[in-house]
N, C-alpha and C positions, 0 to 999 in steps of 0.2 A: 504494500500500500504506500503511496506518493502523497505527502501530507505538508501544510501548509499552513503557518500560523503567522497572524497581524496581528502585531502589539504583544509579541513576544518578551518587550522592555518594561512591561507588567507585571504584575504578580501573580493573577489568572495564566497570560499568554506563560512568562516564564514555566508553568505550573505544567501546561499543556504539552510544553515541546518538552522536554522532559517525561513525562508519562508517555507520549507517543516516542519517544525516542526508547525507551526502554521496552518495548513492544517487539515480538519476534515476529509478527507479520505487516511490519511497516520496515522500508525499503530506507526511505531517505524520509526531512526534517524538513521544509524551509520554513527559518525562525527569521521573521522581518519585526525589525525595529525601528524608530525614527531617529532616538539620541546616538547610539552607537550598536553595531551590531557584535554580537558572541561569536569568538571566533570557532570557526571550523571544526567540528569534531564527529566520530564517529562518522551518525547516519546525519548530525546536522548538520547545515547550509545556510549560511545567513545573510541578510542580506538587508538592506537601507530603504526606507519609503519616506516617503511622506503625506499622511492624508491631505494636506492641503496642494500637492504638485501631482498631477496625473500624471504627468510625464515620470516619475519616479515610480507609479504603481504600473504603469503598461513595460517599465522598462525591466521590469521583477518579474512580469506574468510573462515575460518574453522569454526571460531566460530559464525559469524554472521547467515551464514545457519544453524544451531543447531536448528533452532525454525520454519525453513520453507526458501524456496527461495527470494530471491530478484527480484524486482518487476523496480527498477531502480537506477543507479551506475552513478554514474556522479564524473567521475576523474578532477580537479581543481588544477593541479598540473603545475610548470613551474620556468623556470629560465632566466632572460634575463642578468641579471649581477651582480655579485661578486665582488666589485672592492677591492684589485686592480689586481686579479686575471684575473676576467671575464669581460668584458666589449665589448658592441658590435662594432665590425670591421667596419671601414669607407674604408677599402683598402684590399686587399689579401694580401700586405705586412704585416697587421698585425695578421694575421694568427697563432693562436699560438696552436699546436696540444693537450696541455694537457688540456686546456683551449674548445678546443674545445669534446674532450672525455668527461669531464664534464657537458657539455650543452647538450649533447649529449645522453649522462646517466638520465638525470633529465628526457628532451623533449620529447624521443623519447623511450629510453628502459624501463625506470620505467613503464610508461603507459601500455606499451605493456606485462610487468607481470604481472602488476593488470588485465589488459585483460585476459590474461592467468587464472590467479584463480579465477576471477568472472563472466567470459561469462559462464561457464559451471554452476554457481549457479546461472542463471537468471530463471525466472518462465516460467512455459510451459505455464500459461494461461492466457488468455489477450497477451497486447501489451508490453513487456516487453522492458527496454528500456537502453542499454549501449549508456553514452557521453564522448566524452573526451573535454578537453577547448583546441583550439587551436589558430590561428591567423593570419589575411587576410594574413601579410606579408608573410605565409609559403604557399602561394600558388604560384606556379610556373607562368599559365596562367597571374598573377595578377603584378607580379615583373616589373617594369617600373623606379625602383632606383637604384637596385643592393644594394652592401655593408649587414654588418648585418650577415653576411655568417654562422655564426655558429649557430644564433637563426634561422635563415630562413630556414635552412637545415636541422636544428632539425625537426622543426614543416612540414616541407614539408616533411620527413621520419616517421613520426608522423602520416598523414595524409593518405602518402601510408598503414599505417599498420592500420589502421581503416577501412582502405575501403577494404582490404585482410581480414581480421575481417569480415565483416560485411558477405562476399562472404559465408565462411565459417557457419557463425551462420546460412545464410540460410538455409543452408541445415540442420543444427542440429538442429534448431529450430525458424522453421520458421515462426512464429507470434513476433516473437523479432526484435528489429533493433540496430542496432549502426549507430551512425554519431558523426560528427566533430562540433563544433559550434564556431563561432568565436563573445565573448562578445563584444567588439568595445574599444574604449579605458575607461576604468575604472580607479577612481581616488584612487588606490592602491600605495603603494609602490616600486610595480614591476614599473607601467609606471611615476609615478614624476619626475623623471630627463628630460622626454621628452614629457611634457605637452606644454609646451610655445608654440605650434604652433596650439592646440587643441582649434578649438573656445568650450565655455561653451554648446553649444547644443549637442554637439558629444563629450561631458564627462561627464559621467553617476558615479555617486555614485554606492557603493557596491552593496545595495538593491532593485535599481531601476537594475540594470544589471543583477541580481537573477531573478528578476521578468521577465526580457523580455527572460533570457532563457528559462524560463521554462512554457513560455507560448510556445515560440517554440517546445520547446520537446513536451506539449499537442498535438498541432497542428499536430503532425508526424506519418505517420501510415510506416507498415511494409515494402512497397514497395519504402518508401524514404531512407530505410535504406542503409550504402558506402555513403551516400551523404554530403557536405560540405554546411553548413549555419550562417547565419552571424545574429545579435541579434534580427531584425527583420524581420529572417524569408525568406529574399531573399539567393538564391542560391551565394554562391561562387565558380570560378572554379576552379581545381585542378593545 
């Protein structure tokens, strides 16, 4: 299996290529990062993007298929705050438009280019398998607090365009799926300012949150593909 992770310089993505790297029936690694990439080892491969330069993601999706298709893509990319730039909204009063194009660019457009240049290099055989990481809060059906408006709206524009994805690959190739996956809260960087309210059982370390997605994604055959799921495995709604 020919496997491929974005935002490897994460705590998820690190968590991922690692678990998939220790796997006897994966092949090779590409571990893409944007700060710096991990050099070379083993079955990894690493390599430099940037969600905000296409040119950087077409030129990743170019080289990785040189050697044969990709077998599964798991994007692990995200932003919830920047301070003192970016910070999530308690009010619409704080609403701040550039702040929000930013979160916006990360969540929801970056994703959707790596989409773009690597659904069409997925494998026609077998169950080939596009994820993006996304998060309950970006689900609309789900929203019971409001506030958050810029990450929520990212990821719930995130979501729509996965599930438009997903419609699409059907038809171009349809033994493949894409879905959404929502890890739960992981004890990252991204979520530390807003742990205090997380009891310890529904806060999972890096590689314990690796492992539960990607026992999910096992679990997925082609006709769950558009579909929204949460780290074990139950359905979120849209």
């Amino acid at each position: 299996m020919r496997c491929a992770v974005f935002g490897a310089g994460g705590g998820i993505g690190a968590a991922l290529v690692a678990r998939l790297e220790a796997r006897d029936d994966v092949s090779v690694v590409y571990s893409g990062s944007r700060s710096q990439a991990v050099p070379d080892s083993g079955k990894r491969r690493s390599f430099r993007f940037d969600l905000t330069n296409e040119a950087s993601i077409a030129d990743a999706a170019e080289t990785m298929v040189r050697n044969g298709p990709l077998d599964l893509v798991i994007v692990a990319t995200g932003i919830l705050q920047d301070e003192p730039a970016i910070r999530p909204e308690r009010t619409w009063s704080a609403i701040d438009p550039d702040a929000m194009a930013r979160v916006f660019a990360i969540n929801a457009t970056g994703p959707a280019v790596v989409a773009k240049h690597m659904l069409p290099r997925l494998s026609r055989e077998g169950a080939a398998k596009f994820a993006v990481l996304s998060a309950r809060v970006g689900s609309i059906g789900d929203n019971r607090l409001g506030g958050w408006h810029a990450y929520r709206a990212s990821k719930a524009a995130l979501n729509m365009l996965v599930r438009n994805f997903a419609i699409e690959l059907g038809r171009r190739n349809p033994g493949a799926l894409a879905v959404v996956l929502h890890p739960g809260t992981v004890d990252t960087s991204l979520s530390a300012p807003f742990q205090a309210n997380v009891g310890p059982e529904k806060l999972f370390d890096a590689d314990r949150a690796a492992m539960q997605l990607l026992n999910v994604l096992e679990s997925l055959s082609p006709a769950q593909s558009g579909s929204f799921f949460a780290w074990d495995g139950s359905p979120i709604p849209w």
